[in-house]
N, C-alpha and C positions, 0 to 999 in steps of 0.2 A: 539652085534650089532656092526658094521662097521663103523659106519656114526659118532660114537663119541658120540652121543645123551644118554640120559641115558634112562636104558631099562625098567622104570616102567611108562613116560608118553608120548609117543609115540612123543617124538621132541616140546608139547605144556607146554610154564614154566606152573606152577599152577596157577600165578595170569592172566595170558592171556584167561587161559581155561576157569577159572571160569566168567571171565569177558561175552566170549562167550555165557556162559553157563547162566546167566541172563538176560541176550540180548532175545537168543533165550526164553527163560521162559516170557519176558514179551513182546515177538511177539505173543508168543502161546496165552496166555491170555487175548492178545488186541484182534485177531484173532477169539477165542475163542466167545466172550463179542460180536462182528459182525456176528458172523455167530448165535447166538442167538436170537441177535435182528431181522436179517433177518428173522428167520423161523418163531417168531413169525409174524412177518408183513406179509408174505405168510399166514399165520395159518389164520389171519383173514381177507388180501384179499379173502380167498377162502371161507370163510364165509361169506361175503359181498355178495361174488359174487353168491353163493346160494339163499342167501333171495332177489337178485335182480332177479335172476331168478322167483324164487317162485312167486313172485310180478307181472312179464311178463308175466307168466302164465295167472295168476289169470286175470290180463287184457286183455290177448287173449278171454278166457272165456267171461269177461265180452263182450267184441264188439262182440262176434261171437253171443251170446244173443240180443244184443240192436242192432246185424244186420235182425235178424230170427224179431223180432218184429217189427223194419222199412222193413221190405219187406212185413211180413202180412198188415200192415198200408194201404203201396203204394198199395198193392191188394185190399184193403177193397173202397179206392178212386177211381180205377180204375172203380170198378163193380158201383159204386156210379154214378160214372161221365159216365159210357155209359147205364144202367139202367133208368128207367122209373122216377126215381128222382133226372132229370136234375133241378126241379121244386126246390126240398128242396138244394142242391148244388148250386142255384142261392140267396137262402134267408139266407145261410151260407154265402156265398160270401158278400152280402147287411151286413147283420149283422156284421161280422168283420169290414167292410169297415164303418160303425156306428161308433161301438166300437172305431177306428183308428181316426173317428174325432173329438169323445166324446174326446177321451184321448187329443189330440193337441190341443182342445177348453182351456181346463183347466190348462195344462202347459202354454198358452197363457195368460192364465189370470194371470198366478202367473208374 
């Protein structure tokens, strides 16, 4: 070799190289130790994000049910309220309207 350098360590002393050479070992391993931790924190956002879905589901479900039963309801009142027991619809009405001042009597009194 030309340069002078001797021809077994390519121009790096030994105590330079190795110096490098631990450096870089304990970039890799810090490196390492983060991209670990990362994956697991991915691993279990996307299991979170699973059972949250599962969850939204299940709650679509539930409202699309307790909407099918409020619209039978609203139909059942409808046929009530233009049907020939405008009569019972008035004594429903009287009766809650009871109840509402049964109940304010007595929180009154307390």
């Amino acid at each position: 070799i030309g340069d002078g350098a001797p021809a077994g360590n390519y121009g790096y002393t030994n105590s330079g190289y190795s110096v490098y050479e631990e450096e870089n070992e304990r970039l890799t391993e810090s490196l390492r130790t983060k991209v670990s931790a990362i994956k697991s924190l991915s691993i279990e956002i996307g299991t979170e994000v699973k059972n949250q879905n599962k969850m939204l589901s299940e709650m679509d479900n539930d409202f699309d049910s307790a909407g099918g039963l409020l619209g039978a309801t609203m139909g059942r009142l409808r046929t009530l309220s233009r049907g020939s027991q405008t009569k019972l619809l008035c004594y429903m009405m009287l009766f809650a309207l009871f109840v509402f001042f049964v109940i304010y009597w007595i929180i009154k009194l307390r």
